[in-house]
DONU-453104 format. One record per residue (C-alpha): residue in three letters; x, y, z; residue number from 1. Coordinates in steps of 0.05 Angstrom, whole numbers, plus 5000, padded with zeros to 4 digits. Layout:
BEGIN
[node 'ALA' [X Y Z] NUM]
...
% end
This chain:
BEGIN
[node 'UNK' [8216 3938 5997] 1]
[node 'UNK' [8233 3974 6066] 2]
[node 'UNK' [8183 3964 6120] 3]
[node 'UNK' [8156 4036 6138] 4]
[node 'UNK' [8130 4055 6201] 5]
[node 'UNK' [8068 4111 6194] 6]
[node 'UNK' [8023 4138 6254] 7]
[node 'UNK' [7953 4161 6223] 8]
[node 'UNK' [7938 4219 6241] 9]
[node 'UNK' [7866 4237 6276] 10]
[node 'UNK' [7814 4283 6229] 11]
[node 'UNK' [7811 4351 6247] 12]
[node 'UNK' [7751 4392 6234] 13]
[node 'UNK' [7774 4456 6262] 14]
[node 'UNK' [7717 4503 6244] 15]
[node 'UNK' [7677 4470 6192] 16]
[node 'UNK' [7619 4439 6201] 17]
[node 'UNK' [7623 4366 6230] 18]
[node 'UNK' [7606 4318 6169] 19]
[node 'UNK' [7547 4281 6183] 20]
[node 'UNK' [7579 4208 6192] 21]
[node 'UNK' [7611 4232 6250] 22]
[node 'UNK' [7556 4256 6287] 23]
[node 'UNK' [7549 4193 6326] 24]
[node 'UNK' [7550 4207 6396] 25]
[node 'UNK' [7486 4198 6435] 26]
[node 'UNK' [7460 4222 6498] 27]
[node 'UNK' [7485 4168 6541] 28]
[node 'UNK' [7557 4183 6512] 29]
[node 'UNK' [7535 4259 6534] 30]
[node 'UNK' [7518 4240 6599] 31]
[node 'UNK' [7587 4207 6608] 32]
[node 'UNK' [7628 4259 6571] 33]
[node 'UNK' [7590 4320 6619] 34]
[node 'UNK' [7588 4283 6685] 35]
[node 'UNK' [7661 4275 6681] 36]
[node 'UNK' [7684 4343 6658] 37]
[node 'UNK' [7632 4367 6718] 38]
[node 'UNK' [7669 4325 6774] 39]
[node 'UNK' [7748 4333 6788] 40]
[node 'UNK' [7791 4367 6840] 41]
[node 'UNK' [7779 4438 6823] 42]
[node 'UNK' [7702 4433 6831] 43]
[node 'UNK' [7717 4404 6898] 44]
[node 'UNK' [7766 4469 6916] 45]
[node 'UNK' [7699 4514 6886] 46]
[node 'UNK' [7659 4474 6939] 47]
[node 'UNK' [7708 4486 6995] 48]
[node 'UNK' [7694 4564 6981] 49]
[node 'UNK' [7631 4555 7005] 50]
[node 'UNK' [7642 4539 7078] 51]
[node 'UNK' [7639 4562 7129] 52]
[node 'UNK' [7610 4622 7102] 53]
[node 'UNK' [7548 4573 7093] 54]
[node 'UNK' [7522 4515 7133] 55]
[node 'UNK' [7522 4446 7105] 56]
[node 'UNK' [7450 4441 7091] 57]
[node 'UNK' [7457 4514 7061] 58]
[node 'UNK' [7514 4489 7017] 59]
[node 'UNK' [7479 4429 6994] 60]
[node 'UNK' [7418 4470 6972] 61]
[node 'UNK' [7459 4524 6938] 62]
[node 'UNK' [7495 4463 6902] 63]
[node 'UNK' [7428 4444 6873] 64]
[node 'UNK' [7401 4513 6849] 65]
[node 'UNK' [7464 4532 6824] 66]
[node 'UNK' [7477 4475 6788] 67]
[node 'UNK' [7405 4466 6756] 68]
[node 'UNK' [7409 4539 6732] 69]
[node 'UNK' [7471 4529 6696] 70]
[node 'UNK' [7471 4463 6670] 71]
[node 'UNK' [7407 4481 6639] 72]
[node 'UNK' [7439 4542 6600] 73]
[node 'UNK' [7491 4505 6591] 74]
[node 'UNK' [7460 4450 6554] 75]
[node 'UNK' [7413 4504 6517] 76]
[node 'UNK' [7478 4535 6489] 77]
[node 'UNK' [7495 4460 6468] 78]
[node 'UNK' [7435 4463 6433] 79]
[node 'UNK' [7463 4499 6371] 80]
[node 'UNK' [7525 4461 6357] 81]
[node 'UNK' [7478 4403 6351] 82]
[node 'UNK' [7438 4436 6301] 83]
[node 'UNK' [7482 4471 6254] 84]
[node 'UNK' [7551 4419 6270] 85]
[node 'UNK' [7601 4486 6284] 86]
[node 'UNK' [7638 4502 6336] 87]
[node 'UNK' [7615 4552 6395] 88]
[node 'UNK' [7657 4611 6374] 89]
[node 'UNK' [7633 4601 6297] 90]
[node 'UNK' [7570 4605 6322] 91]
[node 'UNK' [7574 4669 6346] 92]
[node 'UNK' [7586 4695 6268] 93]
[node 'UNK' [7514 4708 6253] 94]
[node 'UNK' [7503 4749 6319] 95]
[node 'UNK' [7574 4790 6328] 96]
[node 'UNK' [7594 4781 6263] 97]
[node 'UNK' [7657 4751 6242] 98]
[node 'UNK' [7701 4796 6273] 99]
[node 'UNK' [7661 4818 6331] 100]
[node 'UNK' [7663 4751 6344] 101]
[node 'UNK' [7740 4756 6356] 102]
[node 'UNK' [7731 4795 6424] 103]
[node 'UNK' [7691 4731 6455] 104]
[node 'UNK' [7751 4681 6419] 105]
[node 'UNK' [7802 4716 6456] 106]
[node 'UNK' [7768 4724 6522] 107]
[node 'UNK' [7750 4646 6519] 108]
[node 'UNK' [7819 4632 6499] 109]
[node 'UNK' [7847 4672 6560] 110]
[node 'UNK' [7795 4638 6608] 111]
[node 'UNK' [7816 4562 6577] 112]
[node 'UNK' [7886 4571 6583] 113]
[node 'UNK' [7867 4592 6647] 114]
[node 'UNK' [7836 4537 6667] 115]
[node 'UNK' [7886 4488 6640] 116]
[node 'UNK' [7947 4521 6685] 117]
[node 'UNK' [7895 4504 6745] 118]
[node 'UNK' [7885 4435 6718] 119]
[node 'UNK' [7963 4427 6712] 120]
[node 'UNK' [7976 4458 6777] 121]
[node 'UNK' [7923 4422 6817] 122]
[node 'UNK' [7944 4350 6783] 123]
[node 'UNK' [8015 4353 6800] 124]
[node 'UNK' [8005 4383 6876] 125]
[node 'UNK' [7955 4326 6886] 126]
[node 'UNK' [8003 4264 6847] 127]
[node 'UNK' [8062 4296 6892] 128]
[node 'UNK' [8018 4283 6951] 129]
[node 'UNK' [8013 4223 6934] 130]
[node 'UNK' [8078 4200 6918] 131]
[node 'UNK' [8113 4241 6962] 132]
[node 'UNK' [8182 4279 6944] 133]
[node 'UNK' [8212 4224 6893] 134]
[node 'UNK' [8258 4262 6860] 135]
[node 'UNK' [8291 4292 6930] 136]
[node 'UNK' [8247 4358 6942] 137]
[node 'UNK' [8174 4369 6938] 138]
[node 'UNK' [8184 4429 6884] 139]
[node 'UNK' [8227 4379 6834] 140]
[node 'UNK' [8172 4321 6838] 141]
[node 'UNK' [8114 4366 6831] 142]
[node 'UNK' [8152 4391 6762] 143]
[node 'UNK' [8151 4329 6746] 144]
[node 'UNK' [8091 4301 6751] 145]
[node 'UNK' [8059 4360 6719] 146]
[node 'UNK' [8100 4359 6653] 147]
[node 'UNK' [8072 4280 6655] 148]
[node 'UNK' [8001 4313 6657] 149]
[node 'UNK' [8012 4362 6612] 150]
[node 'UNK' [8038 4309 6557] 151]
[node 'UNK' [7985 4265 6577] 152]
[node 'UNK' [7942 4316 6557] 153]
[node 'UNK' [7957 4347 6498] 154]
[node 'UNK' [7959 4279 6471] 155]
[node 'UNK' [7888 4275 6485] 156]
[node 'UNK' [7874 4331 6455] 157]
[node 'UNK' [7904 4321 6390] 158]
[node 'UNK' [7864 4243 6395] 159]
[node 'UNK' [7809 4306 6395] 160]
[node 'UNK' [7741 4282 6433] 161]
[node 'UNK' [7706 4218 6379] 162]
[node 'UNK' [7775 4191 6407] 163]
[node 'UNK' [7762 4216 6493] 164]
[node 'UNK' [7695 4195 6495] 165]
[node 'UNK' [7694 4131 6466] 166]
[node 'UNK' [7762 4102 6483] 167]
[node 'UNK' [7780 4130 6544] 168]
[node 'UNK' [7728 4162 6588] 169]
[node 'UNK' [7676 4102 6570] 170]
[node 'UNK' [7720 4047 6585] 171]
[node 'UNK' [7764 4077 6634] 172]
[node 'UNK' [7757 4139 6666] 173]
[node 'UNK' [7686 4151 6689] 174]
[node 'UNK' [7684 4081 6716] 175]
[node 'UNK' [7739 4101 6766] 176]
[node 'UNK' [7722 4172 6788] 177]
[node 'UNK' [7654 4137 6799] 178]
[node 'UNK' [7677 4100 6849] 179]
[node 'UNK' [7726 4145 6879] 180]
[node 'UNK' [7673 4199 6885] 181]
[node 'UNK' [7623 4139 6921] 182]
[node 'UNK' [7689 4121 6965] 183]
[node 'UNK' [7693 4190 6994] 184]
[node 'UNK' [7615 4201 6999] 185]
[node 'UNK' [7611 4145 7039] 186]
[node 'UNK' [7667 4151 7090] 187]
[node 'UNK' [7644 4231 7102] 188]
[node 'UNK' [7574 4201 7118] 189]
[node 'UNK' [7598 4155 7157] 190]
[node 'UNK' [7643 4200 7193] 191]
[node 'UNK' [7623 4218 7273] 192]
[node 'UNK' [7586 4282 7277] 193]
[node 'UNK' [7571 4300 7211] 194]
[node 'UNK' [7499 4302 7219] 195]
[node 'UNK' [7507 4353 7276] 196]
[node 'UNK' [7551 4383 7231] 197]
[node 'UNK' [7484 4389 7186] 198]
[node 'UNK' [7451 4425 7236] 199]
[node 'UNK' [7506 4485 7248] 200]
[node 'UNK' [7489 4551 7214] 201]
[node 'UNK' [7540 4586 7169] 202]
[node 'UNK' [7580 4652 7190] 203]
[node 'UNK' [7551 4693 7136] 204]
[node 'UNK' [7604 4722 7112] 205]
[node 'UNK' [7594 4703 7038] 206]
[node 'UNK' [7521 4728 7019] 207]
[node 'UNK' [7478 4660 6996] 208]
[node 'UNK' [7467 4695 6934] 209]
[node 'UNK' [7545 4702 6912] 210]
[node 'UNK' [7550 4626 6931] 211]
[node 'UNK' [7502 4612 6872] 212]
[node 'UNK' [7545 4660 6831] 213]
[node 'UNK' [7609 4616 6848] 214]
[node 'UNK' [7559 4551 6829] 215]
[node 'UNK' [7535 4571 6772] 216]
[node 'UNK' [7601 4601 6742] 217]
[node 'UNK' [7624 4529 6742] 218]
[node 'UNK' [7578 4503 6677] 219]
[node 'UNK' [7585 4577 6660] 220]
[node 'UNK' [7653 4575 6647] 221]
[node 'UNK' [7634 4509 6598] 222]
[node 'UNK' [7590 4539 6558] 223]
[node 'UNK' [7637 4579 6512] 224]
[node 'UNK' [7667 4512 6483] 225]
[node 'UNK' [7607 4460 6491] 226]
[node 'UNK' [7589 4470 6416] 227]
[node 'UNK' [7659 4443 6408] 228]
[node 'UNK' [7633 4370 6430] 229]
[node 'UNK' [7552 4378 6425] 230]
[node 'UNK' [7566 4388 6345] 231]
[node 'UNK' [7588 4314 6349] 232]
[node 'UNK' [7514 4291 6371] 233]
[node 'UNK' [7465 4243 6329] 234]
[node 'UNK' [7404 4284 6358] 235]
[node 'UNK' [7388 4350 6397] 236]
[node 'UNK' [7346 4318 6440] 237]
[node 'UNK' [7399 4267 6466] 238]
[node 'UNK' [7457 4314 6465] 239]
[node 'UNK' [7413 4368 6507] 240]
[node 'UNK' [7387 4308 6562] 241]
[node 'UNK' [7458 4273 6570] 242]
[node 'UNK' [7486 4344 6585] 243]
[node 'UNK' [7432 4371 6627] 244]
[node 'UNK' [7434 4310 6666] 245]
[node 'UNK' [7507 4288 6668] 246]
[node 'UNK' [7530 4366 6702] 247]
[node 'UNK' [7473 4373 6735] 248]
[node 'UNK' [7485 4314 6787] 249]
[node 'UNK' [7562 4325 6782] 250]
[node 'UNK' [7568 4386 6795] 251]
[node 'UNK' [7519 4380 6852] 252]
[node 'UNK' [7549 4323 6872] 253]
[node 'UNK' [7627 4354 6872] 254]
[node 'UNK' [7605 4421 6895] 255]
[node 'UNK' [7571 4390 6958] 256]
[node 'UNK' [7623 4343 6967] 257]
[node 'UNK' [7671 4394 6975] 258]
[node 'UNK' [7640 4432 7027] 259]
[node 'UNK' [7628 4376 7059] 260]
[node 'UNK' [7701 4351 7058] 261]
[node 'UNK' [7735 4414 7089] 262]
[node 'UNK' [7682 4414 7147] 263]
[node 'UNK' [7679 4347 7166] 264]
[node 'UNK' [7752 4338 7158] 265]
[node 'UNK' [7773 4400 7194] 266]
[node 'UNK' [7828 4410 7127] 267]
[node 'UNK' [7817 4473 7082] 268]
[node 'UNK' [7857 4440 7026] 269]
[node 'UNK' [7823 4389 6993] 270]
[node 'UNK' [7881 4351 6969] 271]
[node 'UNK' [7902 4334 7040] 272]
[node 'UNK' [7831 4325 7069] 273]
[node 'UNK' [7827 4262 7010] 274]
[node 'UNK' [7884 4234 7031] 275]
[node 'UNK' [7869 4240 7103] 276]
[node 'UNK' [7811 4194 7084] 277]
[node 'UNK' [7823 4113 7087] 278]
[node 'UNK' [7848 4095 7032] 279]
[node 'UNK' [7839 4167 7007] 280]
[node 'UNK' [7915 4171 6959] 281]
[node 'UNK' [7881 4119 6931] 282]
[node 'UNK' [7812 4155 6911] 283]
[node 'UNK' [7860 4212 6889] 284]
[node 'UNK' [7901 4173 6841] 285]
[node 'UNK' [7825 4154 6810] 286]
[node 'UNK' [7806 4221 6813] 287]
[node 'UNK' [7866 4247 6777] 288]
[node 'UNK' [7868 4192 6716] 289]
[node 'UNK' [7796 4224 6701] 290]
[node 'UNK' [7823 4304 6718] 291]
[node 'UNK' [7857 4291 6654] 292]
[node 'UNK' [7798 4305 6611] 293]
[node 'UNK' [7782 4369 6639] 294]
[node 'UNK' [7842 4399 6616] 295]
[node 'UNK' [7843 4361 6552] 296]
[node 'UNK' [7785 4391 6547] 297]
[node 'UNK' [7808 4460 6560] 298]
[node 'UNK' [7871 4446 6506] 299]
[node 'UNK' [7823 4424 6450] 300]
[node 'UNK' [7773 4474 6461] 301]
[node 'UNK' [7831 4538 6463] 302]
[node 'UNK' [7854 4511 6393] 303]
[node 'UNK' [7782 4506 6365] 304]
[node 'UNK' [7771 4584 6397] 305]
[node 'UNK' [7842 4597 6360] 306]
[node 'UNK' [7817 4572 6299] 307]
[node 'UNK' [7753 4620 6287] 308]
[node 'UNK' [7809 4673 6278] 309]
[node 'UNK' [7863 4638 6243] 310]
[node 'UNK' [7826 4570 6213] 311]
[node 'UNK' [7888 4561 6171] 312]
[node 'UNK' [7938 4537 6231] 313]
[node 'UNK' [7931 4464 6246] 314]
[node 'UNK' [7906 4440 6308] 315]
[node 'UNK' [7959 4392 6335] 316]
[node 'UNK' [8013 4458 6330] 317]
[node 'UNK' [7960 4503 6371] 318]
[node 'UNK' [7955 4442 6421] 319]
[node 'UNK' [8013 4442 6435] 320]
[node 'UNK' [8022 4511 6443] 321]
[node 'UNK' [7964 4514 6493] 322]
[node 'UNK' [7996 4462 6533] 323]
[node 'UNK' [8068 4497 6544] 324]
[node 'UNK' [8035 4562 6561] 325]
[node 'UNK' [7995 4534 6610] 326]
[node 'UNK' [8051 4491 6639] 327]
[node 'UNK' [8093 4548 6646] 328]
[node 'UNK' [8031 4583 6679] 329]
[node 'UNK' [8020 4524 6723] 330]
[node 'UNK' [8087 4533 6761] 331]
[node 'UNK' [8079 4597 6777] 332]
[node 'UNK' [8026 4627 6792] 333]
[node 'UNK' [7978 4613 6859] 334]
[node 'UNK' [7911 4574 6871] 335]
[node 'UNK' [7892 4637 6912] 336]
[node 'UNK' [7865 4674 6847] 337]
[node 'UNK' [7808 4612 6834] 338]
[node 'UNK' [7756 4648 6867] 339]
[node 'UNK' [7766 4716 6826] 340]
[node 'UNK' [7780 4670 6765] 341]
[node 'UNK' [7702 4641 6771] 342]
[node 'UNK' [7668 4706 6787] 343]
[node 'UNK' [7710 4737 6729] 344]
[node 'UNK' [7683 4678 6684] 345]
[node 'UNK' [7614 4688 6698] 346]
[node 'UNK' [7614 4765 6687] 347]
[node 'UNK' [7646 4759 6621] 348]
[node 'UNK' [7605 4698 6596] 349]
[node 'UNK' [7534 4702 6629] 350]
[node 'UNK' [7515 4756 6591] 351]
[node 'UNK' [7548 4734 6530] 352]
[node 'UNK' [7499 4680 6538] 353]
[node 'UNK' [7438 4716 6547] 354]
[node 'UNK' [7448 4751 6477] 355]
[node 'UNK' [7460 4684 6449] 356]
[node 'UNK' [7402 4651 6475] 357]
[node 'UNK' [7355 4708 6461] 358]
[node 'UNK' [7378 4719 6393] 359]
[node 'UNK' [7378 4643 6374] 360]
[node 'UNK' [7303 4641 6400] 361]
[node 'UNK' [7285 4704 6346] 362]
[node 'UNK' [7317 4660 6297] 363]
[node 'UNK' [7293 4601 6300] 364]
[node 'UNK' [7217 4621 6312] 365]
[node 'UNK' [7234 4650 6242] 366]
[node 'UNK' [7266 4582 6202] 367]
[node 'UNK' [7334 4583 6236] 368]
[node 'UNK' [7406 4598 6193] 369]
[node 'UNK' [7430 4582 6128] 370]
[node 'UNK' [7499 4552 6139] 371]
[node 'UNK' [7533 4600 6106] 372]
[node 'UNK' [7517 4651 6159] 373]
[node 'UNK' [7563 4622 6198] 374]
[node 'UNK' [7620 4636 6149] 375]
[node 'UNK' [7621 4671 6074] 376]
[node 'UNK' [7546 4712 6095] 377]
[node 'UNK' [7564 4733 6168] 378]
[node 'UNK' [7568 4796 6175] 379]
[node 'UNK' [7629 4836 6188] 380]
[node 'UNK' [7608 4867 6267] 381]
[node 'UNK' [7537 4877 6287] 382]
[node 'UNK' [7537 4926 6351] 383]
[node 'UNK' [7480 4915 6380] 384]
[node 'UNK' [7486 4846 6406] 385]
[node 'UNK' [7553 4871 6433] 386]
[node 'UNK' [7526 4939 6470] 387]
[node 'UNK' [7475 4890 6501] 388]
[node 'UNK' [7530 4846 6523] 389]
[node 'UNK' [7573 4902 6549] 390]
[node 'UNK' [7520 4921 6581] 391]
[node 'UNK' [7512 4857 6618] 392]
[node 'UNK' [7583 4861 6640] 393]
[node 'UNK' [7575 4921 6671] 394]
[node 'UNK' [7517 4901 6710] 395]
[node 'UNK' [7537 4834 6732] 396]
[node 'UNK' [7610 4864 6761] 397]
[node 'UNK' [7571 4919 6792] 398]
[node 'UNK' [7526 4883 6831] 399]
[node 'UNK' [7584 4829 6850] 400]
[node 'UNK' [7621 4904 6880] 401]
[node 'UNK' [7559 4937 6913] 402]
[node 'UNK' [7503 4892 6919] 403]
[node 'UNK' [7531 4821 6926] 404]
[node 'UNK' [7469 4805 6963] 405]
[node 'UNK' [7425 4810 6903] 406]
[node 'UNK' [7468 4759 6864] 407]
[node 'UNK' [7496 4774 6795] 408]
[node 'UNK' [7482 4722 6753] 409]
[node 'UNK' [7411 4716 6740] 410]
[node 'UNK' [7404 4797 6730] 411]
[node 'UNK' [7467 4805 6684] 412]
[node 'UNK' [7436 4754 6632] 413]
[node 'UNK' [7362 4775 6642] 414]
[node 'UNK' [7390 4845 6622] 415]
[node 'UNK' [7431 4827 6569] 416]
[node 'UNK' [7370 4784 6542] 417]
[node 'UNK' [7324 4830 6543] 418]
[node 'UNK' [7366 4890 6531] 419]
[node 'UNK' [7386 4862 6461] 420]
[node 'UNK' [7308 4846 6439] 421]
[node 'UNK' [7291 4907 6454] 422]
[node 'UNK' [7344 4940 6415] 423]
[node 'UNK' [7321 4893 6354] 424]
[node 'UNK' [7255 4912 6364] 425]
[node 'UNK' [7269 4987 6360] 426]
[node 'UNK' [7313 4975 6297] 427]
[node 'UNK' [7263 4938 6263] 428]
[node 'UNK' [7209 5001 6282] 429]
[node 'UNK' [7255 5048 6256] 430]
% end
């Protein structure tokens, strides 16, 4: 009898509800999975955008805010996955409706294949840094290296995240951007004049309150896919706490950190302030082994969104997809966009959010969903919920345009909140 060789293939879920024995991940696997996609190289470039508009001390505190806001939506969103097991863009059915829950889909899909040409892109400039120009020219080695990244990742994506979590980012990766991120920490506060550096006021030019736009757009930007993972939990409660906590001090932690880098260093790109550090090519190389989970992250997530419209394509072929589009994407377009990129995330998706949240907290209050709301009994478009969102759009990208001072954030989802209960309320009366 021939010997025959077979790989197994992982499970894939797609958009059906995550069977019950493999809801197994607890909070402390939460806090692990949410730390690490809330540290890496691109939250230290969203840092960096705060200086020297503000001061250190300003930066630090705007870090904090910023970060407590969001992570604490953020994890609210999380909330629901853990509940009914689905996917965030299923869960959207009962509200949109099944295909007003398309619009979202494709917006999220834009923004993560976004997101995983900046992983790419940042990856391979930082590895080339590293390794200088191997192949003979620093445009052939950067190629390089990010194709390695880009399989690396896609293969982690198609492991899908029972696999990340518990085989890779718990025995390997967190332990090592841990210490990286302590490596760098303690050489900038060790470094001469940084506490003077502490006492110097910013130049104003970006108002505080668009700062804590740019911070919270960071666990923003999550939310959209965080049912993806959450739906995995073994409680609420532990899913909520181990993501609250785990991007709440990473995020701070990153966002600060960058700042902090660019001033102290006197370098505006990050890459090359990290290596200007002792024994900083080091820290990078352990920073970028754990930069691969944000953008499997971003994969995965675009072929779950991908799914809610077409739940009949498997996920390994829209994987891979993902991955070539945002290689190609990777090599050619600039890191100059990533500040419009976050400020275009959080006008599309804080609202979004505020209609979720206020419409789960109606629903709940009243015994929750049936499961089948999320698929066969979801209704086909419900306009209200997206008029209120609209509406938050508009809001939040007008303020960013005339009234950057007031910040955006906070307004556009208190609107789109309240805006939408309302609108129930006068339905209901009528």
């Amino acid at each position: 009898m021939p010997w025959k060789f077979r790989i197994r293939a992982p499970p894939e879920w797609g958009i059906d509800p995550v069977p019950r024995e493999y809801k197994i991940l607890r909070g402390i696997d939460f806090f692990v999975l949410w730390s690490s996609l809330g540290v890496g190289l691109l939250v230290l470039v969203a840092g960096s955008l705060l200086v020297p508009s503000l001061g250190l001390r300003d930066a630090l505190a705007i870090s904090i805010v910023g970060s407590l806001i969001g992570s604490i939506l953020l994890a609210s969103a999380g909330l629901i996955g853990s509940k009914y097991s689905v996917p965030t863009m299923v869960s959207l059915r009962p509200i949109l409706g099944k295909t007003g829950s398309y619009l979202p889909t494709a917006l999220n899909v834009i923004q993560l294949v976004g997101w995983t040409a900046f992983e790419l892109m940042i990856m391979g400039i930082a590895a080339t840094n590293v390794s200088g120009p191997i192949l003979g020219s620093e445009m052939a080695t950067r190629i390089f290296w990010t194709v390695i990244f880009a399989v690396w990742c896609a293969a982690l994506a198609i492991g899908g995240p029972l696999v990340v979590v518990r085989k890779w980012l718990e025995r390997v990766a967190i332990w090592l951007v841990y210490f990286s991120a302590i490596w760098i920490t303690a050489q900038i506060f060790t470094h001469s004049g940084v506490w003077d550096l502490f006492a110097m006021p910013g130049d104003g030019s970006l108002p505080i309150s668009l700062a804590l736009d740019l911070v919270i757009a960071m666990p923003i930007s999550w939310w959209p896919l965080i049912s993806d993972y959450n739906r995995f939990s073994s409680t609420g409660r532990g899913g909520f706490l181990g993501t609250f906590l785990g991007y709440t001090i990473s995020n701070t932690w990153f966002y600060f950190l960058g700042a902090a880098l660019v001033m102290v260093m006197g370098i505006k790109d990050i890459v090359s302030s990290i290596a200007a550090l002792f024994l900083g090519n080091l820290a990078l190389i352990f920073i970028l082994v754990d930069e691969t989970d944000n953008c499997f992250a971003d994969i995965y997530s675009t072929a779950v969104s991908i799914q809610n419209a077409a739940p009949k394509v498997r996920q390994w072929k829209l994987v891979m997809l993902t991955t070539v589009i945002g290689l190609v994407l990777a090599l050619t377009i600039p890191l100059t966009e990533y500040e419009w990129f976050l400020l275009m995330i959080g006008g599309l998706f804080v609202p979004l959010l505020g209609v979720l949240v206020s419409e789960y907290l109606i629903r709940e209050k009243a015994g929750g969903f049936e499961i089948l709301e999320f698929y066969e009994k979801a209704p086909k478009i419900s306009f209200r919920p997206l008029f209120s969102w609209f509406a938050g759009i508009a809001t939040y990208f007008l303020i960013a345009r005339y009234i950057p001072e007031l910040g955006a954030s906070i307004p556009s989802f208190a609107l789109s909140a309240s805006l939408n209960l309302i609108l129930r309320i006068l339905k209901k009366g009528g």
